[in-house]
C-alpha positions, 0 to 999 in steps of 0.5 A: 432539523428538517427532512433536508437537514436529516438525510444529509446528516444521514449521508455524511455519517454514511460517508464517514464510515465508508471513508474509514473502512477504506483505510485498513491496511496491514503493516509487515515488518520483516528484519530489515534495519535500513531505513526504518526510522523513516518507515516509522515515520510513514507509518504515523502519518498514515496513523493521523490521516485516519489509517486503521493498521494491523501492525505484524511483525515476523520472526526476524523483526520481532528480534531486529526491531522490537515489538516493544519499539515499534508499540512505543514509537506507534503508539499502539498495542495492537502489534503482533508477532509471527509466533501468536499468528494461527491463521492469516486471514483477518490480515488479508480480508477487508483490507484496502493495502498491504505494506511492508515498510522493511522488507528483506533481499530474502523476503523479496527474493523469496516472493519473487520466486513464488516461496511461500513456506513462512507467515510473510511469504504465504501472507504477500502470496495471498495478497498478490493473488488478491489483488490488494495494493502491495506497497514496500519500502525498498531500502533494506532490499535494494542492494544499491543503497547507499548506507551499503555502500558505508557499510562495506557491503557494496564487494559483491560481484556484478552476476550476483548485483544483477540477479538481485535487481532481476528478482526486484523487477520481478516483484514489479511486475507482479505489481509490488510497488517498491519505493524509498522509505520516505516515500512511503505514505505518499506511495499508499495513498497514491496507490489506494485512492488514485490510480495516476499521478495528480500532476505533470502527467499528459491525458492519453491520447484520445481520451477526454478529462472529465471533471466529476463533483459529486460525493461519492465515485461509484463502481457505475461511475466506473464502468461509465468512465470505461464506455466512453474513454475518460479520465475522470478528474475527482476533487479531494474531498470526494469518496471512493467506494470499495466497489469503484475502487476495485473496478478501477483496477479492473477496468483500468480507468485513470482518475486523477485527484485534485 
């Protein structure tokens, strides 16, 4: 193996590692039932593109959904329950997205108001006040569902209807990006490593696409991209890395991945 040779190898393993640290995420389960045999679905394709996951369960959804059920279907003992958590930090540090693949009216609701008197509430707290991508299947939460609807639960007045929808727009805002269950995988890879959609969107006005073919997208790259106006236009095998991610958000430049 020549010099050559060497320090590419050096710069893949390199590359490898990076790749990986970018897909940690914690996964919450509350004790939404709508819709998780999908979520459960998501979450593997997450599971085989490479995603390291903390899977959490809180007290409703250790007795909804199972810790049992959610090991066999995952095909992982690394699940934890609310009733062993003594501190929260290790689900919230070093993690590139938070995901709630069942989450609750009350939970929602609850976030939405600013509660945080429970292990989900004071966790989504954190990581709202952090930052990090908060990604949520909105079918258990979304009373305009239609399995609702099978079920009977679809009586409820209008005063009441809209109140609900308002506490969702407000998680919105707050940057909670609420979506279909089946969506779920795309939603957290769209949202971790892009900050667009890839297609059938217009460039903004004024600004120029510019097409970057190089490894790795730094936090330089970034911040140049911000200077002169552009959207930067990434192939797919290009890495971003924590720090280009995070000034991304910062900075607000758009990237679009081929």
């Amino acid at each position: 193996m020549n010099a050559e040779e060497w320090l590419n190898s050096i710069v893949e393993e390199v590359l490898k590692r990076l790749q990986k640290r970018m897909k940690r995420a914690t996964v919450l389960f509350t004790g939404g039932a709508i819709g998780f045999p999908k979520t459960l679905q998501q979450i593997k394709l997450l599971q085989d593109n490479g995603w390291d996951l903390n899977i959490l369960l809180s007290n409703s959804a250790e007795y909804v959904l199972t810790p049992h059920l959610i090991k066999e279907q995952l095909g992982t003992s690394r699940v934890y329950v609310e009733k062993e958590i003594k501190e929260l930090s290790s689900f919230y540090e070093g993690v590139s997205a938070f995901i709630v693949p069942t989450l609750t009216l009350n939970t929602a609701v609850k976030i939405a108001l600013g509660i945080a008197d429970t292990m989900t509430t004071n966790l989504a707290s954190n990581i709202i006040m952090q930052g990090i991508p908060f990604i949520a299947a909105k079918d258990s939460c979304d009373l305009q569902n239609p399995i609702r609807a099978d079920l009977g639960l679809n009586k409820m007045p209008k005063a009441y209807l809209d109140k609900m929808g308002e506490h969702l727009r407000t998680l919105e805002s707050y940057g909670v990006k609420l979506v279909d269950a089946k969506d779920l995988y795309q939603a957290v890879q769209m949202n971790v490593f892009t900050f667009s959609d890839q297609k059938n969107q217009a460039p903004e006005l004024n600004k120029r696409i510019y097409e970057y073919k190089k490894k790795v997208l730094t936090r330089n790259d970034i911040v140049e991209a911000k200077q002169k106006a552009i959207i930067l236009k990434i192939p797919s095998s290009t890495i971003l890395s924590p720090l280009a991610l995070e000034a991304a958000r910062e900075l607000r430049v758009k990237i679009i991945r081929e």
